[in-house]
Each structure stands twice: as structure tokens, then as C-alpha cells.
C-alpha positions in Angstrom: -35.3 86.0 -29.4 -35.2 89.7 -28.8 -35.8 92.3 -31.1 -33.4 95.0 -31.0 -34.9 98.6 -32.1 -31.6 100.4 -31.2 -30.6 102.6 -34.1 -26.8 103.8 -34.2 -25.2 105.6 -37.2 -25.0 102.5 -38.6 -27.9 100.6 -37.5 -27.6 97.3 -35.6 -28.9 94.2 -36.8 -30.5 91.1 -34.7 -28.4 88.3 -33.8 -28.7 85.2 -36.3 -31.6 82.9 -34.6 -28.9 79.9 -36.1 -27.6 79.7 -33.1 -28.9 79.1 -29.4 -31.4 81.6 -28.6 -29.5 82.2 -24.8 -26.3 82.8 -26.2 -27.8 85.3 -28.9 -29.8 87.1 -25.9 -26.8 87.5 -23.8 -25.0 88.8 -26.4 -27.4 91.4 -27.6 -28.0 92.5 -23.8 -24.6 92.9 -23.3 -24.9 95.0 -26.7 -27.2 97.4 -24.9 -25.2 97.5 -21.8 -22.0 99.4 -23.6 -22.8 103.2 -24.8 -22.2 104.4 -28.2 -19.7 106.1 -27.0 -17.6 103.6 -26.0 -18.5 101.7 -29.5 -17.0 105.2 -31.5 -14.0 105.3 -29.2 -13.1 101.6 -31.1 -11.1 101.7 -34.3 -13.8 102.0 -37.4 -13.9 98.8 -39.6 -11.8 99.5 -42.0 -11.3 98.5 -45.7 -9.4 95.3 -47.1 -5.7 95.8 -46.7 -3.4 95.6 -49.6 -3.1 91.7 -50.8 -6.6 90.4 -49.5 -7.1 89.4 -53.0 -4.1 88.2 -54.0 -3.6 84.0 -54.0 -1.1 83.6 -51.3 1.1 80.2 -51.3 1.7 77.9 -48.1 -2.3 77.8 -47.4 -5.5 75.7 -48.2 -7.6 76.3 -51.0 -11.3 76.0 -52.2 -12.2 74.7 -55.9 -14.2 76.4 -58.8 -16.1 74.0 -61.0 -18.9 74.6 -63.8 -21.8 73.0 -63.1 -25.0 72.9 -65.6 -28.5 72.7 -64.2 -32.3 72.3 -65.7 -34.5 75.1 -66.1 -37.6 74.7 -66.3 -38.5 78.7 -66.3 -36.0 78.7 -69.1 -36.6 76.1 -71.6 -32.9 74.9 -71.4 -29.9 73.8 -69.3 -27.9 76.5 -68.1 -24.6 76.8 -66.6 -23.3 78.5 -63.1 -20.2 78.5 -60.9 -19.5 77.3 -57.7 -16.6 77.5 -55.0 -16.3 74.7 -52.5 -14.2 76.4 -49.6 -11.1 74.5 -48.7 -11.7 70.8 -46.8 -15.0 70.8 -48.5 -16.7 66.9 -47.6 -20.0 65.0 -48.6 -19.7 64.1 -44.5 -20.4 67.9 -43.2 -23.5 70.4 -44.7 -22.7 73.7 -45.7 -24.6 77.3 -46.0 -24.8 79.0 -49.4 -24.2 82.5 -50.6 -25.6 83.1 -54.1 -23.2 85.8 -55.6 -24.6 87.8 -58.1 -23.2 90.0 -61.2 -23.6 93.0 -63.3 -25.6 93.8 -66.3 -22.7 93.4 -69.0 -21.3 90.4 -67.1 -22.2 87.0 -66.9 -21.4 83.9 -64.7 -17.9 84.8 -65.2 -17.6 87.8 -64.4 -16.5 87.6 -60.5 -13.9 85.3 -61.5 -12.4 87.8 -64.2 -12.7 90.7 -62.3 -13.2 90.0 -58.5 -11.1 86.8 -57.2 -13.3 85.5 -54.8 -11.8 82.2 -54.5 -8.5 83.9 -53.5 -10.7 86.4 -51.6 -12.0 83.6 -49.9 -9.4 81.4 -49.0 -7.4 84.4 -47.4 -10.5 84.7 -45.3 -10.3 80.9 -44.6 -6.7 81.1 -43.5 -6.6 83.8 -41.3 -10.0 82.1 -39.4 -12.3 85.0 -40.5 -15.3 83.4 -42.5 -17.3 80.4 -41.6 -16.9 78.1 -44.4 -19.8 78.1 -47.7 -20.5 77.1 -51.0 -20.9 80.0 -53.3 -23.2 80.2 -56.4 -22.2 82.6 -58.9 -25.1 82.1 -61.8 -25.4 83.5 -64.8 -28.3 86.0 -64.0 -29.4 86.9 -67.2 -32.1 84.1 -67.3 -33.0 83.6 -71.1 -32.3 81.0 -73.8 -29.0 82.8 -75.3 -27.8 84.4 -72.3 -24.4 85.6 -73.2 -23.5 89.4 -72.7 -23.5 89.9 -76.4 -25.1 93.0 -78.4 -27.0 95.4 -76.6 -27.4 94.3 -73.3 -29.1 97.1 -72.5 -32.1 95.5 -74.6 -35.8 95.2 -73.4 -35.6 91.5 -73.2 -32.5 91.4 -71.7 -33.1 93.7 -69.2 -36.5 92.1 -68.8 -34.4 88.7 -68.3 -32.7 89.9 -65.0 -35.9 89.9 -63.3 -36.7 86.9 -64.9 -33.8 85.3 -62.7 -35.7 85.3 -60.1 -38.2 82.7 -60.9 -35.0 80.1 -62.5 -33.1 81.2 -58.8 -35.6 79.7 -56.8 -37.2 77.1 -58.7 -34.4 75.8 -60.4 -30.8 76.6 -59.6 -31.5 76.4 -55.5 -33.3 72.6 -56.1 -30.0 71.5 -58.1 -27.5 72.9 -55.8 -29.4 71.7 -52.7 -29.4 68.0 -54.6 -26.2 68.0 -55.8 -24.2 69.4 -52.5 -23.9 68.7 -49.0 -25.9 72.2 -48.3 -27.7 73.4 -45.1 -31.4 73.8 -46.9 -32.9 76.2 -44.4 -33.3 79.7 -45.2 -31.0 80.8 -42.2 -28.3 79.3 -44.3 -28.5 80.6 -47.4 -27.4 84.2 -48.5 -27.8 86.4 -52.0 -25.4 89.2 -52.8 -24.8 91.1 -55.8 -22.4 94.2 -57.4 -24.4 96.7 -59.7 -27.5 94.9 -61.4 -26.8 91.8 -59.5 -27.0 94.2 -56.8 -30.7 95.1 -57.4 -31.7 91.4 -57.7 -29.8 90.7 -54.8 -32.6 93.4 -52.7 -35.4 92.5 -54.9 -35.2 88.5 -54.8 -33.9 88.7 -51.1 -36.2 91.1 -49.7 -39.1 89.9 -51.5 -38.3 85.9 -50.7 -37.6 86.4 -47.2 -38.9 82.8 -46.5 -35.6 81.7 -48.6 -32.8 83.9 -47.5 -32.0 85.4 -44.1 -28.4 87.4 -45.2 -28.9 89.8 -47.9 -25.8 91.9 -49.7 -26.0 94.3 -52.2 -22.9 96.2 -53.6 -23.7 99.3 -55.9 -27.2 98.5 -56.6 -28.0 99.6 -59.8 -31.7 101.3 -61.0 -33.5 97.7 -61.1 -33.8 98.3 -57.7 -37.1 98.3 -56.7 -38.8 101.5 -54.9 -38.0 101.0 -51.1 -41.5 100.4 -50.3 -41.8 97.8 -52.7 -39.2 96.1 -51.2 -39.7 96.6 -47.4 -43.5 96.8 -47.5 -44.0 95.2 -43.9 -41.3 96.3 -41.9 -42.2 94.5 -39.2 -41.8 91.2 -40.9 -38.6 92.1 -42.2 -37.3 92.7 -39.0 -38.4 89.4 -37.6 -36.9 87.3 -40.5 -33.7 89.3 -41.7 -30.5 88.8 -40.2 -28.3 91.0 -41.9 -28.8 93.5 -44.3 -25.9 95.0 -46.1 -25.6 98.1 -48.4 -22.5 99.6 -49.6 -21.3 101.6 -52.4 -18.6 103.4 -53.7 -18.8 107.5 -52.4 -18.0 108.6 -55.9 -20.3 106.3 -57.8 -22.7 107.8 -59.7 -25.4 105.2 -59.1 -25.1 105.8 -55.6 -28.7 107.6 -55.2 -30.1 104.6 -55.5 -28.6 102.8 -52.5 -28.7 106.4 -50.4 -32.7 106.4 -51.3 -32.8 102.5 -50.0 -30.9 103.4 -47.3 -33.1 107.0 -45.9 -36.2 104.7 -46.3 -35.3 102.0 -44.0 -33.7 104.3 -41.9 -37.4 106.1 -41.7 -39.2 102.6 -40.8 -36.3 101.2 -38.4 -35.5 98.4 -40.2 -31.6 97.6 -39.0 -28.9 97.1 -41.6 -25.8 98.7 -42.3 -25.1 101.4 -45.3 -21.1 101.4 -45.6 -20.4 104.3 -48.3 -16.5 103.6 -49.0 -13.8 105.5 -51.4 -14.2 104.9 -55.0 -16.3 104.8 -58.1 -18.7 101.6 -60.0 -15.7 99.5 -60.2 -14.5 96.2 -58.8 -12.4 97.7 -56.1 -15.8 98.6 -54.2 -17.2 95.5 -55.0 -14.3 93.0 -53.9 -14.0 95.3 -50.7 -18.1 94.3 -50.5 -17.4 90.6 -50.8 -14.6 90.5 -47.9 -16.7 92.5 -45.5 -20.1 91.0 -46.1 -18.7 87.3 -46.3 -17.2 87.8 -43.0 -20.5 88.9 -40.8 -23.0 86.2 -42.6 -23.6 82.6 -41.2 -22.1 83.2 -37.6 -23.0 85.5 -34.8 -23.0 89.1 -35.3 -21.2 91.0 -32.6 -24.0 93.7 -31.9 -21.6 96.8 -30.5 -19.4 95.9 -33.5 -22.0 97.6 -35.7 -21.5 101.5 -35.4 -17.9 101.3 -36.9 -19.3 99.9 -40.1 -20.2 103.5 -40.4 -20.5 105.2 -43.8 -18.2 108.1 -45.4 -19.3 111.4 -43.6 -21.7 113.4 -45.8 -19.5 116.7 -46.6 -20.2 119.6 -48.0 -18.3 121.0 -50.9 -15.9 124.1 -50.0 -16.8 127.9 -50.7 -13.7 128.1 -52.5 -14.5 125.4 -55.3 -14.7 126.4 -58.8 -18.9 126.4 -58.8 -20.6 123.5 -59.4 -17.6 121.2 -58.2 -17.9 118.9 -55.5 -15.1 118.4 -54.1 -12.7 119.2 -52.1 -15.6 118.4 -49.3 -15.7 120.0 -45.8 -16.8 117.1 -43.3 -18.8 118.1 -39.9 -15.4 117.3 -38.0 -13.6 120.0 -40.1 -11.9 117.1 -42.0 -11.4 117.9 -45.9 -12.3 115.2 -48.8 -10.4 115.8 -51.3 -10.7 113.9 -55.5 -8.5 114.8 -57.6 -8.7 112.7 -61.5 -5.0 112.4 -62.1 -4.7 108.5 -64.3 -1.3 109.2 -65.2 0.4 109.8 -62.6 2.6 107.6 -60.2 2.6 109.6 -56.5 -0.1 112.4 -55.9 -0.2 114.6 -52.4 -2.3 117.3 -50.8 0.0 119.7 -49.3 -2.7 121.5 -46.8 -0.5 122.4 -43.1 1.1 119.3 -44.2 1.7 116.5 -46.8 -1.3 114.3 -46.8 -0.5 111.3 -49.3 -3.4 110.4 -51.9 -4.7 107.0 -52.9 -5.6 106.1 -56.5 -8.5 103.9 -57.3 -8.8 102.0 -60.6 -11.1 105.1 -62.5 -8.1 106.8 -62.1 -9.3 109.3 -59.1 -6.9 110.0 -56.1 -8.8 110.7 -53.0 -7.8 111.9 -49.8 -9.5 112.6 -45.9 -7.2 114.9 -44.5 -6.9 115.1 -40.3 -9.6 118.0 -39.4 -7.9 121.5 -40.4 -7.9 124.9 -38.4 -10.8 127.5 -38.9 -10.3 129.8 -41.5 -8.8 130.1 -44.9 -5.5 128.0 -46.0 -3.3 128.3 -49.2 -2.5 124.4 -50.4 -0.9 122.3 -53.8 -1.3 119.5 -55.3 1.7 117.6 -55.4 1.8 115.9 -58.5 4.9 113.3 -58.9 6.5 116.0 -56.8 5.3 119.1 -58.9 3.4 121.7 -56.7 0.4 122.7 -59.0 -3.2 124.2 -58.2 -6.2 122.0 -57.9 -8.3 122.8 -60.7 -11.3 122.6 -58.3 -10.7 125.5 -56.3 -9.9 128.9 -56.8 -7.0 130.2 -57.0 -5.1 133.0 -54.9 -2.1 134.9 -54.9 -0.3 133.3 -51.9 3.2 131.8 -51.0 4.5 133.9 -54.0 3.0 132.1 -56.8 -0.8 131.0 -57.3 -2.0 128.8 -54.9 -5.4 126.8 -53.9 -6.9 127.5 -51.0 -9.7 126.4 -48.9 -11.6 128.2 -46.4 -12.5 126.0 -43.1 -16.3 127.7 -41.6 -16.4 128.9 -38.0 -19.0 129.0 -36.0 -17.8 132.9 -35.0 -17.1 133.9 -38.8 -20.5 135.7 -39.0 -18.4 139.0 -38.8 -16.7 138.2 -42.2 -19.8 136.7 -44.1 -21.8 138.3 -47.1 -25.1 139.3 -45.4 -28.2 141.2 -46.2 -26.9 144.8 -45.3 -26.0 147.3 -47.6 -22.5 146.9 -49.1 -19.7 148.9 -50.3 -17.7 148.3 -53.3 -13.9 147.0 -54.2 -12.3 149.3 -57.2 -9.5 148.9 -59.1 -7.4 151.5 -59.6 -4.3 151.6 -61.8 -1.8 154.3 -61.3 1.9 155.1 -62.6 5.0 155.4 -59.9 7.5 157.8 -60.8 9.5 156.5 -58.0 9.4 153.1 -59.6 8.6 153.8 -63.1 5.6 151.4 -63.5 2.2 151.6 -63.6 1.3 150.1 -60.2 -3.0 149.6 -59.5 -4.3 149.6 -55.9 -7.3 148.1 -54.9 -9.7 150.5 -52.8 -12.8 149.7 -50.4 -16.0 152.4 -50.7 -18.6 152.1 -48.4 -22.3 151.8 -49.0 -23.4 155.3 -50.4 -20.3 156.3 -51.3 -21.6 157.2 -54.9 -24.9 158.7 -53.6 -23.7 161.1 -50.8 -21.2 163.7 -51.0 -19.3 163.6 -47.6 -15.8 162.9 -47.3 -14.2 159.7 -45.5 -11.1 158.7 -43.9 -9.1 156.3 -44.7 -7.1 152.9 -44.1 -4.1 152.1 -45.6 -4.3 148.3 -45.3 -1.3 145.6 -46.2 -0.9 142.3 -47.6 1.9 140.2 -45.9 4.9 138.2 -47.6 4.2 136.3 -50.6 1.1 138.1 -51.1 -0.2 141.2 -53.2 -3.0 143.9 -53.7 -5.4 140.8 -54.0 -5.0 139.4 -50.7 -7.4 141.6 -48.1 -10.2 141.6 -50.8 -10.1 138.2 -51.8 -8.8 135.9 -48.5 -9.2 139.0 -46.0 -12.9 139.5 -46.8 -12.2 143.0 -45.8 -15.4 144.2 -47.4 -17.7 141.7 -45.5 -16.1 142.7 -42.5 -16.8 146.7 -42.9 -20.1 146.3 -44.0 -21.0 144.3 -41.4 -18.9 146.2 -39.3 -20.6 150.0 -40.3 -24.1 148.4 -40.4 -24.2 147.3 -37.1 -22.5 151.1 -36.1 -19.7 149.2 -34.7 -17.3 151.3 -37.0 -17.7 154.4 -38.9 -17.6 154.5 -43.0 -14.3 154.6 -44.7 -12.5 153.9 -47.1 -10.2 151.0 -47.4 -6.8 151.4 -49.7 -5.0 148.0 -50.6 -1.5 148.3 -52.4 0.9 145.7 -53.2 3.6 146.0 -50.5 6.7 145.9 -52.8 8.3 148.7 -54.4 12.0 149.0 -56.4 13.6 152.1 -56.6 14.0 152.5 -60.4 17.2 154.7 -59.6 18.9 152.1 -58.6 17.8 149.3 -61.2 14.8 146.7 -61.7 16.3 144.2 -59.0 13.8 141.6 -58.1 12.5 142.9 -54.7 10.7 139.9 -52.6 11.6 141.3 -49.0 12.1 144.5 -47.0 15.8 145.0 -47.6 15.6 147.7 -50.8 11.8 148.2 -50.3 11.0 151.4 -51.3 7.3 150.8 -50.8 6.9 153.1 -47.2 8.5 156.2 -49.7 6.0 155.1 -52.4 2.9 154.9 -50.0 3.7 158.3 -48.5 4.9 160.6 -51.6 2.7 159.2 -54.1 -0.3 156.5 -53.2 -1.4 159.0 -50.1 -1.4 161.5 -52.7 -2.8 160.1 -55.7 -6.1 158.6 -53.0 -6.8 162.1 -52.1 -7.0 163.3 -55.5 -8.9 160.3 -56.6 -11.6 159.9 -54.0 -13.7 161.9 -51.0 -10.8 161.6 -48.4 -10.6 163.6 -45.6 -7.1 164.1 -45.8 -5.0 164.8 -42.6 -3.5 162.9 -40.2 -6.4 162.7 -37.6 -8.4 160.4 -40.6 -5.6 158.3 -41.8 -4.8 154.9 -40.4 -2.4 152.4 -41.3 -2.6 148.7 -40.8 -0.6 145.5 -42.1 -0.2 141.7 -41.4 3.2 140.3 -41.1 5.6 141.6 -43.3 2.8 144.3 -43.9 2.5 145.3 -39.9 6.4 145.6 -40.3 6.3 148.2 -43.2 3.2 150.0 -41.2 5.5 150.5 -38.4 8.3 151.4 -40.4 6.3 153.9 -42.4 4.0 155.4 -39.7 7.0 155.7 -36.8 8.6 157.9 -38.9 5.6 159.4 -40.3 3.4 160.8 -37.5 2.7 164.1 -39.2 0.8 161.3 -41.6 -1.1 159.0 -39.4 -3.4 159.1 -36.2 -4.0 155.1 -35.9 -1.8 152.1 -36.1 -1.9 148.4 -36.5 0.0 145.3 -36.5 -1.1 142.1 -37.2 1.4 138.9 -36.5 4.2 141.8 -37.0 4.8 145.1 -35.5 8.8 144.6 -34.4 10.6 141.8 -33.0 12.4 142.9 -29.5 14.8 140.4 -27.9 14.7 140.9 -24.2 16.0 143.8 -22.2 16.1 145.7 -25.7 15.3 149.4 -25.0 12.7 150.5 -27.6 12.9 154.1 -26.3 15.8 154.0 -28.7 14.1 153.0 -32.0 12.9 155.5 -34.8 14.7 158.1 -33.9 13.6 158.1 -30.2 9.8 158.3 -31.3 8.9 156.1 -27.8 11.4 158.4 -25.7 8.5 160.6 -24.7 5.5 158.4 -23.6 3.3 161.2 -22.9 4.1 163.4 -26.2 3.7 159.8 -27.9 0.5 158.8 -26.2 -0.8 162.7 -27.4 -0.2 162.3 -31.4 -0.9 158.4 -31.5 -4.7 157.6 -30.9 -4.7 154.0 -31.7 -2.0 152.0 -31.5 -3.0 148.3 -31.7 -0.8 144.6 -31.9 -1.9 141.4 -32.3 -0.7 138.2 -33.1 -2.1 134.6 -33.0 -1.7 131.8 -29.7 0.0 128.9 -32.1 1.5 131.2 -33.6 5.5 130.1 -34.6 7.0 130.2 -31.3 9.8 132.9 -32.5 6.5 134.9 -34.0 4.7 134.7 -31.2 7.5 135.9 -28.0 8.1 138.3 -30.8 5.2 140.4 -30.7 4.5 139.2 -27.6 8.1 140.9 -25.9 7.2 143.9 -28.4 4.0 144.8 -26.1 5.5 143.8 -23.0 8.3 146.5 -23.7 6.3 149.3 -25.1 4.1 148.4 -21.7 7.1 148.9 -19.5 7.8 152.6 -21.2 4.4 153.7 -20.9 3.3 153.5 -24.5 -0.3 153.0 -24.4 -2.0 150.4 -27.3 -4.3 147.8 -27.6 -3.0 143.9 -27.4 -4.7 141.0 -28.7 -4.3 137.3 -28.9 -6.3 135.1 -31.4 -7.5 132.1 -29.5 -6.1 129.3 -31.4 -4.9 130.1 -34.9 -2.1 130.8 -36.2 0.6 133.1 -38.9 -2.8 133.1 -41.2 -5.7 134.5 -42.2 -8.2 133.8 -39.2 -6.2 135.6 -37.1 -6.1 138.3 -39.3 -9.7 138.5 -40.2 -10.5 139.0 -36.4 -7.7 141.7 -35.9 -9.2 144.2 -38.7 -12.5 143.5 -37.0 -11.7 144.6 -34.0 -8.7 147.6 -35.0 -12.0 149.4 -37.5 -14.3 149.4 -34.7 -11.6 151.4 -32.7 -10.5 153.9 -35.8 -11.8 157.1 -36.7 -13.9 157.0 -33.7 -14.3 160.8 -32.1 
């Protein structure tokens, strides 16, 4: 037979020499014949559904029976399980799995926690498995073998290994003499959950010349070293047929099956490495049993192989709490989220839309989202219908509440990254409004060497949008990343960057809860007293040719509203997904007082005026701002436009708009 060296993601495995050696050729060639690509187009295996191990009525069904064998490596008899699959008869042979359990378990243990049998005969019925015997032992192999005390002890730990000598000498002998079994080694299988697991490598890698399918779920640390257990891998690869290694993404053992894994990966010995939802728990394991029993003892359709691929290695978000995991950013911009929530009945991401989360039996609720834009989203936890903050992220003032947010990379974000230039700092400056009678704090942007020269700066007045505050350009606007990349590279000069929050109450006519622009004071506040107060405060240059003003959404709207009717006050303008809607054939010559009546008078005062606005923008957003430039085109106002390739009413597209309005500011 051929051998097949060709490694996908998940790599492919020989075809079983069980059956004739022309059918198993063709099979493989044709293997070779269809591209990767085409195998990744398929649907990925996926995981049991719902009910594949519960007994269902109106089918066949297989028997469980004790039996009780000699062993010699022992000193005693000793007791095991064994399934007969449904229709079993003296008057046809069988192969054999030998299933394997964990270190506080016994012979037993797959019965109480796993259903196989019902596992099993599901398979049966729906025509999935060939039919087996299947051998669960006790693997503990010592006199008093019961899962009493500290199992943990030397000799009972010792005894595991031990198991090896009573599996082959003893148990394998009495079931091959008591049951219709095939006895060759290309019928007879060994898989495992945890310790069993570790045996299940150990005794079937190292007894090669007894088993040819080999399945371990969770290996725990009896594993040997992968060297020690592949030391030939050329003689592996001739007599293995299948070699399985799963284990749940969140188990904490699973370093030992990713270490088995990256070494056999190194020496191209085939097998497949299916990393799956979940923690050391029986839901894994049972979801082991029904894929593994389903591949062994029949052909193995070779382009099958690359959907049993493993849970995408992702890497944990910027804006986790430090030293969390999770939520994970995956290579296809696709977010992993875990949230431990055992209480609760329905739990949801709520991330551009309402992903639904699945609970496993630790208690954990864990989500893959589709892939997510670039940039930086607000989301909630929806728990039992409550929006809350994950407490694995950050939080940030967004949506008018604290919010979780996650920030998606792009490959063009270099602009807004920290980098090894020198930086500027982010004050805090608190401040009391006699137009609204509170004390009111502002946060402002120095550049590098602000403290150590003694030259004045000009200055941006800078906006959050709706739902947002002070917090928002410095904390999910990365404003000061962007200047001091910005001035470092000389693409914009140094200046000082003034972030307020955008919402102001007139304390003459009460303490009203303001949340929008009807009753807004803030353009009065900005003008009479924050303008003032940041020339006292700081190095400002303070006239009109060095101050700018600059906002997103409900931000750009308040820039225009303040700086239209302000232009003693401001040389530069910007809006960012907001400026001013115009409905068609609206004559903006009209608005402010007239201010766009006089293009040329206009065009003389203003010397930046810029708009911008995202291409999935909202559609009403988007012809918005969009009609807005085309009109102030059509009466000769000149500006800058720009259009965000591909994000939308959020912070990517505003990132890239105060890139590119600083490098035009303050420029002589």
C-alpha cells in the first residue's frame, strides 16, 4: 500500500490495510487528486448533536455484561465490562476497541458517566459505525483495585502502568477466547479519557504489533514524552492506521496533548488533533467516543481529514483585564469568547449583534462569534436578559452606561499603536462652570517636551460623540498614539489636544437631565469658559489662526454648531460621521446666519474645513454627510472629503479621520 506523507491542518492518515490494497490505493489517489481547497470549502466535522447520547426507543440495542478474567500479572481474578453491539452472533467475528478510564474511575466509570452503549447503538442505527465488542477494564491493575483513598498514591499510580502488562497478557487472551473476535492487530483498537488517555498512547504506541487504531481523549500527565512514544517514526507510520487526539480547548491538561501533538507534527507522523469547546469533563470525552468510534475498523475517507481540524489558536484581546485569556481574537478576525456563568439559564454576547452562548457542564458559556469589523467595538453580556460588562475586559464609557469593548487589530492600525517615539502626556484637569454650576474636568493632550520647552502650542478642541464622555478620544480614540506618531514622523506639528464632555445644562433654567442637543449649552460653555480657562492653564497660542475644532457624530454636529457661528474663534474644522444632514435641493447658503453665502469671504477665514464619514455607514448617515459635501461643493465652499473604506458609525473610522484632519491643521 502507499504511504501518504501529505500533511494538512489536520494531518491525513493511511487508509486501513483491512481492506483490499486496490480499493485503498484508489481511494488515497483520488485523495491527492482534490486540493485543500476544495476539502476547506466542505462543512467542518462537527460535534455530536443534541440527543446522540440519549437511549432512543423503536431501535436495536447492544448488551453490557460483567465478565471476570485471570490475571496472572495480578495474582487474582479481576472484573471488566463489555458491550456486544446489537445482532451480536457466535456465527460472525468481530473487531475490538478496548475503552479506557480515568484515574478516580474504575471499570464503571463510562457507564456512569459516558453512555456508550446508548452512544453506540445511535451510531448503529443511523448506519455510522461498523459493529465491535468494546472492553471497558478496570485499569488500575492491582489486587484491591477500587478507587478508594488516595488514588493519587504511589502504588496506585504505579498500577496504571502496570495495566499494561494484565492488558496484553491477560484480559486480550480471555476476551479473544471467550468471544467471536477478529484476533489480528488491524482489528483491535485502545482509547482512553484522561489517565486512560495516557495508557491508551503509551500501551498503543508502544505495542504497535497489537493495535492499529489508537484514541486518546484528554490525555493526562502519564503520558509519556513524545519521543518515548514515537521513537521510530517511520515504523509508526507503516503500522498505525489512525491516530486520534482530542481535548477539550479549555482544559487545563491540555499541554500535554498540544506537546504530543507539535512533536508528531515535527516527524510527519499523520493523525488528527481535534481541540473542541469545553473543559476535563465528560462532555469532551463522549464527543471523543462518537467521533473516534465512527473512523476506526472501516475505510478512512482521506480528503475527509482537514475538517477534523482543531479550534483556531487565538490570541487573547488588548482590551482584557491583564492576564485573562479570553475573549480570544482568532486569525479570521473571529472572537472566542468564555464567560463562567453556572447559574444562569440563557447567556448572550451582544457584539454588532446577539450571538447566543452555549454552556458546558463546568459551568463555562462559550461562544465563536462570525469574524468582526476592524477596530474597536462596545458589547454586553446578556445575562438572562440583563445587559452587564464582561468582567474580562475593560470597561468604557459608551452607549451611555459602562460597556465592554474589544478592539479588532488591523493590519493599517500602525498609525494609532504605542511605539518607540517620544510621547506626550493625557492630564486631567478639573474645572468649575459658572454657566452650569458644577465642577466639570476636561481631559487635555501635551506633546512630547511640553514640560521641557517653553514655546507656546495651538490647539484642538476635540469631541466625543453620543453616549460617550471626556474618556472616549483618550481611551477608544487612542488620540495620543495617533499625535505622537503623527508629530514624530513630522506629518503634523505639536499641539495640544483639549477633550471635554459634550453636555452641558444651563443651571438657569434647572438641572434637567441633558442626553441630546436640544437644551445643550455645551457650544456657550466651550466658547465663554473651557477656551478661556485652557489659555490660562497651559502654553496656548491663543487666536483664532491656532485653534481648531473637531468632533464625531453628535460631537461634529456641536463643532459645526459652535464654530459656524464662531469664526472670530476658529481657523480649522472637522466632522467626523456628522457635520449637518441636508435633504436634497436644500440651500445651505442659508444656514448660520448666511455664513456659506460668500464662498470667497468663507474660503478666506476658513483654512481647513474637513468631513468625513464611513462607506457602511447607516444608510441615512451616510447620504447625510455625503449630500452635505455635495452641496457645500455646488456653492463653492472648499473642504476636504473623506470616505473610510469599509467601517462604519464607530471608532475605526474615526481613528483614521483625526489622522488625517492633524496632519492638515496648524500647518503654515
Amino acid at each position: 500500500m502507499m504511504k501518504n506523507n501529505l500533511m494538512y491542518n489536520a494531518p491525513v492518515m493511511r487508509l486501513a490495510k483491512v481492506f483490499s490494497v486496490r480499493t485503498a490505493t484508489l481511494l488515497f489517489l483520488a485523495a491527492l487528486l482534490i486540493p485543500a481547497s476544495i476539502s476547506y470549502a466542505q462543512s467542518r466535522v462537527q460535534q455530536a448533536t443534541e440527543g446522540f447520547d440519549v437511549a432512543q426507543p423503536g431501535i436495536s440495542h447492544g448488551k453490557i455484561d460483567t465478565i471476570t478474567y485471570t490475571s496472572a500479572t495480578v495474582g487474582t481474578n479481576r472484573r471488566a465490562l463489555i458491550y456486544t453491539p446489537p445482532g451480536y452472533t457466535k456465527g460472525k467475528k468481530y473487531p475490538v476497541l478496548y475503552l479506557l478510564h480515568g484515574i478516580g474511575g474504575d471499570e464503571k466509570e463510562w457507564l456512569r458517566g459516558g453512555k456508550p452503549q446508548d452512544i453506540l447503538d445511535n451510531l448503529y442505527a443511523a448506519g455510522k459505525i461498523a459493529p465491535m465488542l468494546v472492553v471497558l477494564p478496570n485499569g488500575r491493575a492491582m489486587k484491591d483495585d477500587r478507587p478508594l483513598g488516595n488514588i493519587m498514591a504511589p502504588d496506585k499510580v504505579a498500577a496504571f502502568a502496570n495495566f499494561e502488562k494484565d492488558l496484553i497478557n491477560d484480559l486480550i487472551p480471555y476476551v479473544e477466547s471467550h468471544f467471536s473476535v477478529l484476533k489480528d492487530r488491524e482489528y483491535r483498537a485502545i482509547a482512553g479519557l484522561s489517565m486512560g488517555g495516557g495508557q491508551s498512547l503509551n500501551f498503543g504506541l508502544g505495542n504497535l504489533n497489537k493495535f492499529a487504531w489508537v484514541g486518546a481523549f484528554s490525555a493526562a500527565p502519564n503520558t509519556k514524552k513524545p519521543e518515548e512514544l514515537v521513537p521510530d517514526a517511520q515504523l509508526t507510520n507503516k503500522q498505525l492506521r489512525l491516530l486520534w487526539i482530542s481535548c477539550g480547548a479549555s482544559d487545563k491538561l491540555i499541554s500535554i496533548s498540544k506537546r504530543t501533538h507539535d512533536y508528531l507534527v515535527a516527524k510527519n507522523v499523520p493523525h488528527i488533533y481535534y481541540i473542541e469547546p469545553g473543559v476535563h469533563d465528560f462532555k469532551v470525552w463522549k464527543n471523543g467516543l462518537y467521533m473516534f468510534s465512527q473512523l476506526i475498523f472501516k475505510p478512512v475517507n482521506v480528503a475527509s481529514f482537514p475538517l477534523y481540524s482543531a479550534v483556531q489558536a487565538g490570541v487573547p484581546a488588548s482590551t482584557n483585564i491583564p492576564g485573562v485569556n479570553y475573549p480570544q481574537i482568532l486569525p479570521d478576525n473571529r472572537v472566542m469568547f468564555r464567560v463562567k456563568a453556572p447559574l444562569a439559564k440563557d447567556v448572550q454576547i451582544d457584539l454588532t449583534k446577539k450571538f447566543p452562548m452555549q454552556k458546558d457542564t463546568g459551568g463555562f458559556w462559550t461562544l465563536t462569534t462570525d469574524p468582526i469589523p476592524l477596530g474597536f467595538h462596545y458589547y454586553s453580556l446578556l445575562i438572562d436578559g440583563v445587559p452587564v460588562a464582561d468582567p474580562s475586559s475593560q470597561t468604557f464609557y459608551g452607549m451611555g452606561r459602562m460597556a465592554s469593548g474589544i478592539d479588532i487589530p488591523d493590519p493599517d492600525g500602525g498609525f494609532y499603536e504605542v511605539k518607540n517615539v517620544p510621547h506626550g502626556q493625557v492630564r486631567l484637569v478639573n474645572y468649575y462652570s459658572d454657566l452650569t454650576q458644577t465642577w466639570r474636568r476636561a481631559y487635555v493632550y501635551t506633546p512630547a517636551g511640553y514640560d521641557e520647552l517653553a514655546k507656546k502650542y495651538p490647539v484642538l478642541y476635540l469631541q466625543h460623540g453620543s453616549g460617550e464622555d471626556e474618556t472616549g478620544w483618550s481611551t477608544q480614540g487612542k488620540v495620543s498614539f495617533i499625535l505622537d506618531n503623527l508629530i514624530a514622523e513630522k506629518k503634523a506639528n505639536p499641539m495640544i489636544v483639549v477633550m471635554d464632555r459634550g453636555y452641558a445644562t444651563d443651571a438657569a433654567k434647572g438641572a434637567g437631565k441633558t442626553v441630546g442637543m436640544s437644551g445643550n449649552i455645551f457650544p456657550e460653555v466651550l466658547v465663554k469658559e473651557i477656551i478661556p480657562m485652557i489659555d490660562r492653564t497651559f502654553r496656548t497660542l491663543p487666536d483664532r489662526s491656532h485653534r481648531a475644532m473637531a468632533g464625531l457624530s453628535m460631537g461634529g454636529f456641536q463643532t459645526f454648531q459652535t464654530t459656524m457661528t464662531h469664526l472670530d474663534q476658529f481657523a480649522f474644522v472637522g466632522g467626523f460621521s456628522g457635520a449637518s444632514f441636508i435633504q436634497p435641493n436644500t440651500d445651505i447658503t442659508k444656514m448660520y446666519d448666511g455664513v456659506w453665502s460668500d464662498a470667497g469671504k468663507f474660503n478666506k477665514q476658513l483654512k481647513v474645513l474637513y468631513i468625513s464619514i464611513g462607506t457602511t455607514e447607516p444608510e441615512r448617515m451616510y447620504t447625510g454627510v455625503k449630500g452635505f459635501h455635495e452641496a457645500l461643493e455646488k456653492a463653492g465652499i472648499r473642504h476636504t472629503y473623506y470616505e473610510s473604506p469599509g467601517t462604519s458609525h464607530e471608532w475605526q473610522t474615526w481613528r483614521r479621520s483625526l489622522r488625517q484632519f492633524a496632519s492638515l491643521i496648524f500647518k503654515d
